[in-house]
N, C-alpha and C positions, 0 to 999 in steps of 0.2 A: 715880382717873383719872391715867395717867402725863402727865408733862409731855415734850413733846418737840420737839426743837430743828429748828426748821423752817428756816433756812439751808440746813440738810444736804437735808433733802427736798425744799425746792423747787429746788435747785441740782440735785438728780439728776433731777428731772421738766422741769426748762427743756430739755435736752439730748434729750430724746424729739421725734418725729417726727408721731408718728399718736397716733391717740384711745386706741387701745389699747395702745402703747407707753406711755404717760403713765399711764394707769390701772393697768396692770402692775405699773409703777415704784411707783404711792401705794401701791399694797398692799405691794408686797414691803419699801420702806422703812419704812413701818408696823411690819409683823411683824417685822421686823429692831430697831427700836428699843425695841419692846414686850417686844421678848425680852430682851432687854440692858439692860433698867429694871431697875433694884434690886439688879444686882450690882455689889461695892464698887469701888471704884478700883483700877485697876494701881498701884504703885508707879513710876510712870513721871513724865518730865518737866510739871510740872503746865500743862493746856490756859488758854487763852483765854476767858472766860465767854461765851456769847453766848447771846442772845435767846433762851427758849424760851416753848413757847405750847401748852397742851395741848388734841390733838386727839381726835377722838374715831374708831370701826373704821370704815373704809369698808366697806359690805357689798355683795355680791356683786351684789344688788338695785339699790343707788344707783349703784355703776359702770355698771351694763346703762344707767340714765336717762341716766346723763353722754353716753356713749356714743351714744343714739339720739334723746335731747332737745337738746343741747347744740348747736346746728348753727341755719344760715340756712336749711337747706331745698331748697338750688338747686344746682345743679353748675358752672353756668359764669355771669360775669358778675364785676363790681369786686366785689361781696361776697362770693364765693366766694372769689375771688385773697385778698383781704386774710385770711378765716377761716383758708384753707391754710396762712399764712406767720405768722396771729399763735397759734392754736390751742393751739404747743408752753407758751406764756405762760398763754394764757385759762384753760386748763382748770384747771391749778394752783392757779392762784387762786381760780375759783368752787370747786373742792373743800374749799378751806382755807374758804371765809367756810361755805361746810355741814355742815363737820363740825368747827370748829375750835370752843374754848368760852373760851379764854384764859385766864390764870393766877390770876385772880379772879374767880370766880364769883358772888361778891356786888356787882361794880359792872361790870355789861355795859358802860358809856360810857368806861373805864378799858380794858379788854378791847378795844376799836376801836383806843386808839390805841398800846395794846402790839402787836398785828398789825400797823396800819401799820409802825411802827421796825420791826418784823420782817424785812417784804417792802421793808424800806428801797432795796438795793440795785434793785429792778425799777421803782420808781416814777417818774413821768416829773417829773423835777428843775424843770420850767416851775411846777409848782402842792408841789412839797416846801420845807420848808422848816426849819431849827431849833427856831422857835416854832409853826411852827402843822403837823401833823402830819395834818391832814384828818380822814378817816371813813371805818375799812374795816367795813362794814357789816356786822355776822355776825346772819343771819337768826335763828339760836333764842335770839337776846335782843329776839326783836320778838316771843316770841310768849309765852301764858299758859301753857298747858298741857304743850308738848312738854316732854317728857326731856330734862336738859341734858346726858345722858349717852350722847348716841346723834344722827348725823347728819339732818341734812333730806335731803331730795331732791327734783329735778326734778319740778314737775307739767307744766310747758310753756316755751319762749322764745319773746319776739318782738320786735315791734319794732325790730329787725335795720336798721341804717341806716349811711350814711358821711358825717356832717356836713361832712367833708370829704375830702381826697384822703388825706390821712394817718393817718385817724382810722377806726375800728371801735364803733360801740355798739350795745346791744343791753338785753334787760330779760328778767329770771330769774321765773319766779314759783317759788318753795321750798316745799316743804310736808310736813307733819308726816302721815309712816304711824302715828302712833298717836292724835295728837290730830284730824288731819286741818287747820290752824291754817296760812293758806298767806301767804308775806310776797315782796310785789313788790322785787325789787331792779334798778336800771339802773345797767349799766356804759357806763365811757369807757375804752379805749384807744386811743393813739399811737405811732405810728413815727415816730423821732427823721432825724437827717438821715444817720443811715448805716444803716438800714434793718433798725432795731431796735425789735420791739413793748415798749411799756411798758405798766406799769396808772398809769393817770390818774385814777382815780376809781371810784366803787362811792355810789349814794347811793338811800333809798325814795322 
């Protein structure tokens, strides 16, 4: 399972628009970095190390879920407005906790908070912090069965609510196409005071 450096992919998916713009993006940067696993180094100026977290192939199948599950349901109303404007953020993210497995496989609780530092830059600075790094929740270490080698997906969302005027939450349920093994997750995000979505949270 290649390792790869999720900075680069979620910065190229923040920048997307629509649902399917964003899904485009995880696959093409996927295959791009998957292709370019394993070949040596240029003799070039040496890079920056940064954070890598391996994920696992989006398939053709869990894009369509993202795509047609991932949503409040409603076309017009404050939940829609906020969906429209935080969606470029959301979706990234729930992709990454579905299909990500992190750089060690044998300690899932280690693998949460190597993802947070990851998605360091998107988190909302109110609840980050030096020492304590929270809980990015990745659903296939909650479960027995599934493959750690292959994505969850969408069985449903809901729960869809605005605890406040700035805030978007909502609740995943995930679920294994081979084991069938399904894990509730509820998100928080926040728009900051210049009208930027953050992730604030991910917890079962």
């Amino acid at each position: 399972m290649k390792k790869l450096a999720l900075p680069l992919l979620l910065s190229s998916l923040i920048a997307a628009q629509a649902n399917g713009q964003v899904l485009d993006n995880v696959q093409r940067v996927l295959n791009t970095l998957s292709a370019v696993a394993g070949q040596p180094a240029q003799s070039a100026a040496p890079q920056q190390a940064g954070p890598t977290f391996a994920q696992n192939q989006l398939t053709p199948k869990i894009a369509g879920d993202f795509q047609s599950k991932l949503t409040p349901g409603m076309e017009t109303g404050p939940l829609a407005e906020s969906w429209t404007s935080a969606k470029s953020l959301v979706i990234p993210i729930v992709v990454l906790a579905a299909c990500g497995v992190g750089p060690w496989p044998q300690n899932g609780g280690q693998d949460e908070i190597e993802a947070w530092k990851t998605i360091g830059r998107w988190i909302d600075p109110d609840v980050k912090s030096p020492y304590s790094y929270g809980s990015f929740t990745l659903p296939i270490w909650h479960t027995q069965y599934h493959p750690k080698s292959a994505c969850m997906t969408i069985l449903r969302t809901d729960k869809w609510a605005k605890p406040s005027k700035n805030t978007l939450s909502f609740r995943v349920q995930f679920v294994s196409d081979v084991s069938d093994e399904t894990v509730l997750v509820n998100y928080l995000f926040k728009m900051d005071e210049q009208g930027n979505w953050l992730f604030n949270s991910s917890n079962l």
